[in-house]
C-alpha positions in Angstrom: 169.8 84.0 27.2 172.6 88.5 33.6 172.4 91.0 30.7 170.2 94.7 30.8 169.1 95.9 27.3 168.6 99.8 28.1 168.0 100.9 24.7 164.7 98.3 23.1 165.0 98.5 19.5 161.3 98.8 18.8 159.9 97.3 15.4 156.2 98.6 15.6 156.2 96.2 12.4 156.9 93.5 14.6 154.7 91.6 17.0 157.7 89.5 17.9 160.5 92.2 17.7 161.8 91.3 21.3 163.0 88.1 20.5 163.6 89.0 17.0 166.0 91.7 18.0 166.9 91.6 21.8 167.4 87.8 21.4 170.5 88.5 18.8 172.7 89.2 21.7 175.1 86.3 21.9 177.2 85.4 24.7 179.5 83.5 22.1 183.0 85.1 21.9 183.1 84.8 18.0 180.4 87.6 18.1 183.0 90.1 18.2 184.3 88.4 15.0 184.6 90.5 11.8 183.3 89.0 8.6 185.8 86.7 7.5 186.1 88.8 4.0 186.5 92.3 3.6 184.0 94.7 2.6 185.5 94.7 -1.1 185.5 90.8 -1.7 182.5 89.0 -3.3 180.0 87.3 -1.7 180.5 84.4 -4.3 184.0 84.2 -2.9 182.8 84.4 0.4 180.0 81.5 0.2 182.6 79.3 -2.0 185.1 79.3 0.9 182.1 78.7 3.7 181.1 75.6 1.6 184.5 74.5 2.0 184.8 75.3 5.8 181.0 73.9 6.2 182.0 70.6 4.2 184.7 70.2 7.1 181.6 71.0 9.6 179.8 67.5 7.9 177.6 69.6 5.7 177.5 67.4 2.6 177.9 69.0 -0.5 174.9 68.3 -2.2 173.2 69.8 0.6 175.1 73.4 0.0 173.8 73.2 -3.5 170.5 72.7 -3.2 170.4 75.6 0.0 172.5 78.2 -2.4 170.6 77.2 -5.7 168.9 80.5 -6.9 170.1 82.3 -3.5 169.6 86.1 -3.6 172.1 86.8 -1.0 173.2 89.4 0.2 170.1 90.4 0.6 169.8 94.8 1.3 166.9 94.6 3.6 168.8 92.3 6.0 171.4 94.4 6.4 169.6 97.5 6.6 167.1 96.0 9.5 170.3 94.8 11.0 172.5 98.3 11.2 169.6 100.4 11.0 167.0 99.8 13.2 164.8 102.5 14.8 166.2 102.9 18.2 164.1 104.0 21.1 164.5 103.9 24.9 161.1 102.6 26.9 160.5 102.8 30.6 159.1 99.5 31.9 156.1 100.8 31.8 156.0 101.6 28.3 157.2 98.4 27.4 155.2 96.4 29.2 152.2 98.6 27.5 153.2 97.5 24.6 154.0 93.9 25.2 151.7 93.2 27.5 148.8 94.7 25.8 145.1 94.2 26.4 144.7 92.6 23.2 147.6 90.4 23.5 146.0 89.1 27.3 142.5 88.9 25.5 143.9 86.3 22.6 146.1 85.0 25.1 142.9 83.6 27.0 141.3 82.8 24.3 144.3 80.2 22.8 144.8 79.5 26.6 140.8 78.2 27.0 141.3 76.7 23.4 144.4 74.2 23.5 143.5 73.8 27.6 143.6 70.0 27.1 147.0 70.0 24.7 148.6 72.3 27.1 147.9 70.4 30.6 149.8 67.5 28.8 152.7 69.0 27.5 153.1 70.9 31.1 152.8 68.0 33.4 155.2 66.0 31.1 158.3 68.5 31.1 157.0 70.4 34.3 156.4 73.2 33.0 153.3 75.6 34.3 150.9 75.7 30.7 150.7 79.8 31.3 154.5 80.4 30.3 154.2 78.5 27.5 151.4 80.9 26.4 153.3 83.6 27.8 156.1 83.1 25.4 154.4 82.0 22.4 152.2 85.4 22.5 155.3 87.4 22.6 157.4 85.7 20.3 155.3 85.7 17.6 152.0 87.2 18.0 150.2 83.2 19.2 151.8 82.1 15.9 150.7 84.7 13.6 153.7 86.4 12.8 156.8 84.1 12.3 158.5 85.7 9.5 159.0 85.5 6.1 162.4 85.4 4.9 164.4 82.5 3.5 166.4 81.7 6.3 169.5 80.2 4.3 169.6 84.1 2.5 169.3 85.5 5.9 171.9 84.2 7.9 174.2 83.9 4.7 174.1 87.8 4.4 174.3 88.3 8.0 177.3 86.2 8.5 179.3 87.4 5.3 178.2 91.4 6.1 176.7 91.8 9.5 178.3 93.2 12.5 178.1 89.8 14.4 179.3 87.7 11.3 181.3 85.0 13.9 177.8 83.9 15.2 175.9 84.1 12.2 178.7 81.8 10.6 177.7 79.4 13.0 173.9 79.8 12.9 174.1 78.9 9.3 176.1 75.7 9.6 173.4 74.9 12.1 170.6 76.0 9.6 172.2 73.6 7.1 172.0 70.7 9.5 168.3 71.4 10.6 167.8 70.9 6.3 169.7 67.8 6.4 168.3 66.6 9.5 164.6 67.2 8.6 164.4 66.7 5.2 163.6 70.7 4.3 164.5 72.4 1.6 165.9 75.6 2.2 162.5 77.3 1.1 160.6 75.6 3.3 162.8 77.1 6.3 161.0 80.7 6.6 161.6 82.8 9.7 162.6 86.6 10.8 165.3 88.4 9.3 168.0 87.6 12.1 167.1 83.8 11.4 164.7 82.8 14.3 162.6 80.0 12.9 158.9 79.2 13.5 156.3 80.2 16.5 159.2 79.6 18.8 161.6 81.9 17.2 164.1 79.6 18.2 167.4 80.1 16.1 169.0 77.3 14.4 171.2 76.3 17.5 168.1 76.2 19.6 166.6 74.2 17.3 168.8 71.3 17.1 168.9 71.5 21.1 165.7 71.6 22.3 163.2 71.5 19.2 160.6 68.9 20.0 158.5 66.3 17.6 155.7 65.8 19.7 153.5 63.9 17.7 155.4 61.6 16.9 154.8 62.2 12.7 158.9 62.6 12.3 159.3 66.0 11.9 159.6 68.6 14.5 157.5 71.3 12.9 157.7 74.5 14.7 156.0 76.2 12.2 152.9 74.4 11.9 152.1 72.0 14.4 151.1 73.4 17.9 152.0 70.3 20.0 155.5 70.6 18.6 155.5 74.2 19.4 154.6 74.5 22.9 156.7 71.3 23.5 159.2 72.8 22.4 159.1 75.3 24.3 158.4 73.5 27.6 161.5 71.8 26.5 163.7 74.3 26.2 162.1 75.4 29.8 163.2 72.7 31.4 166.4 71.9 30.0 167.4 75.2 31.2 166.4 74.5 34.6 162.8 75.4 35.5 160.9 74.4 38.3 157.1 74.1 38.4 156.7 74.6 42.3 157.5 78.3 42.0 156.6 81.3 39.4 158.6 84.3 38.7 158.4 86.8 40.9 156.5 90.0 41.4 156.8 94.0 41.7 157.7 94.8 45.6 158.1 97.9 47.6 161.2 98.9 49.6 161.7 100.8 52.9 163.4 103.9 52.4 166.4 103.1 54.3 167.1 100.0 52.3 170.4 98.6 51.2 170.3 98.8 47.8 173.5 96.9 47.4 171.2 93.9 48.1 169.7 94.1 44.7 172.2 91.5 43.5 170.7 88.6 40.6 173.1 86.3 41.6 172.2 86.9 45.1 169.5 84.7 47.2 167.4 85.3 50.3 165.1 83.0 52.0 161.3 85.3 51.5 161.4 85.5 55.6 164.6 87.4 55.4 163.7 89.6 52.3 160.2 90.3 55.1 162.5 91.0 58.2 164.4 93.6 55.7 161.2 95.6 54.7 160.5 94.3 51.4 156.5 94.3 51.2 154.3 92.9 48.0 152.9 96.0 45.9 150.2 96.3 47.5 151.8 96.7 50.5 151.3 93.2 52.6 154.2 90.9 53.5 155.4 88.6 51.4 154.3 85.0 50.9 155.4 82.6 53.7 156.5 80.2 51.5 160.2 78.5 52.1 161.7 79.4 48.9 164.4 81.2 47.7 164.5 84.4 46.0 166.9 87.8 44.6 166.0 91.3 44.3 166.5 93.1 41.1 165.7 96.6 40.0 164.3 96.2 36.7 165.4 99.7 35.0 167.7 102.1 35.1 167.4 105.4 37.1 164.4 106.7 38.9 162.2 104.5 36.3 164.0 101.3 37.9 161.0 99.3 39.6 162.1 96.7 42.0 161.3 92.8 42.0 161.5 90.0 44.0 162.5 87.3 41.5 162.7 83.3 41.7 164.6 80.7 39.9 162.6 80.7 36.8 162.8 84.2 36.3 167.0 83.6 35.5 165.6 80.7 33.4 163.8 83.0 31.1 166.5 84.9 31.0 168.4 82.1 29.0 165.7 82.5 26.6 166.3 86.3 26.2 168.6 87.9 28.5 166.7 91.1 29.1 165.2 91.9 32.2 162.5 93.4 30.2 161.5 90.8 28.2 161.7 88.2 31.4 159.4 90.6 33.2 156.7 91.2 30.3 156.7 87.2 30.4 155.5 86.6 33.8 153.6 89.4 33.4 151.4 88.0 30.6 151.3 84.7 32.3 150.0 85.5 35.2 147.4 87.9 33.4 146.6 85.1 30.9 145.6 82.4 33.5 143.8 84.4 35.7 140.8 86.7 34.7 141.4 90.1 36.9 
């Protein structure tokens, strides 16, 4: 988005609910914010004084209007999906069950073989291998079948004036008001999950105006509709975050039993011929590849149920993207399962 999520809070609702919820973890300071009126003041008050402070932003008034006109925020189910959410704590196993389901491979093939062509292109013009683009399209949102129904605007508005991370929602609104004035959208045409991630992408507003792609070239940068916006899009915000198409992600490895576990450091990298000479050995047992690359060990985990993985520099990138190990892992994980057919 390195951050561990130990607790998933799983929405069996939800094909997408690991962006939808683990994504909502901000790095931004003003998450820690309180709402910036008390429980007992009125949301009118509240969204009169954000149009002022958004006016200051460059929102134009008539813009505010038009996105509040006939608003039903706050709206209940928001908050309640936001303080109340099911908890429940998954091994890596069970997530990845879940996740990286036989069905969710299966499709995955299946919109691999039929957008091959569409794909190749995007990936060879940001450099980004076509599987992870599949990879993170299935998970997000179900290959673009699930990408949420709630009026955005109403979302984040609710969020930011009673949520529990009101400072970032704040912001993700402004940037939800731009994305209207930018693209010519009405507030009703932006539809996405209840924390505000918009499209096939489940990008939130921010990542929209960063890395949101118009592809082809019709003037709008449709992440709802259009593919070749979509899995540009993605590939964009890929490679603006630093990935490299000469290596994957990394794979499951087995340790010696006297091994230094202190070594298991994400910000710490090993050539793959020292990670040999130190035991580490490919799941199956054999050495690892010969390859001059760099690489970190990670135990992806907690506990006994931690598994251990020799990760590369796209691994961290996807990471940016959701900063659970978890998530990163069912993501290579369905790549590599999605290109191949074992």
């Amino acid at each position: 988005m390195p951050y561990f999520i130990a607790v998933i809070f799983f929405l069996l609702s939800s094909s997408a609910f690991a962006h939808e919820v683990l994504i909502q973890s901000p790095q931004s300071e003003e998450s820690t914010l309180s709402p910036s009126f008390s429980s007992s003041s009125s949301f009118s008050s509240w969204l009169e004084q954000f149009k002022q402070d958004a006016e200051a932003k460059g929102i134009s008034r008539a813009t505010l209007d038009a996105a509040f006109a006939g608003s039903e925020a706050p709206l209940d189910r928001v908050i309640e999906l936001d303080q109340k959410q099911p908890e429940l704590k998954l091994t890596l196993d069970q997530y990845l069950a879940r996740i990286v389901s036989d069905t969710r491979i299966k499709d995955g093939r299946k919109q691999f073989a039929a957008n091959r062509t569409l794909l190749t292109k995007i990936g060879k013009k940001y450099g980004v291998q076509p599987r992870f683009i599949v990879a993170l399209w299935g998970i997000e949102t179900n290959y673009g079948t699930r990408t949420g129904g709630f009026n955005v605007i109403d979302a984040l508005a609710t969020l930011a004036y009673d949520g529990r991370r009101a400072g970032f929602f704040r912001g993700e609104l402004i940037d939800a008001l731009r994305i209207i004035e930018q693209e010519h959208m009405s507030a009703d045409d932006l539809k996405g999950s209840w924390a505000g991630a918009l499209g096939q992408c489940q990008f939130m507003p921010d990542s929209y105006l960063k890395f949101a792609v118009d592809y082809n070239g019709d003037g709008k940068r449709d992440i709802w509709n259009t593919k070749s916006d979509v899995f540009a899009s993605i590939a964009n915000y890929l490679k603006s975050s630093g990935w490299d198409d000469k290596v994957g992600w990394g794979r499951p490895v087995k340790l010696p039993d006297n091994f230094d576990r202190s070594l298991a450091d994400n910000s710490s990298e090993k050539s793959l011929a020292e990670w040999n000479k130190l035991g580490v050995r490919t799941a199956s047992g054999g050495k690892l590849p010969a390859q001059k690359m760099k690489a970190s060990l990670v135990f992806v985990g907690e506990g006994d149920d931690a598994v251990p993985y020799i990760i590369y520099s796209n691994f961290k990138v996807i990471m940016k993207w959701n900063r659970s190990r978890f998530f990163a892992t069912s993501v290579g994980m369905l790549a590599d399962r999605v290109e191949s057919h074992r």
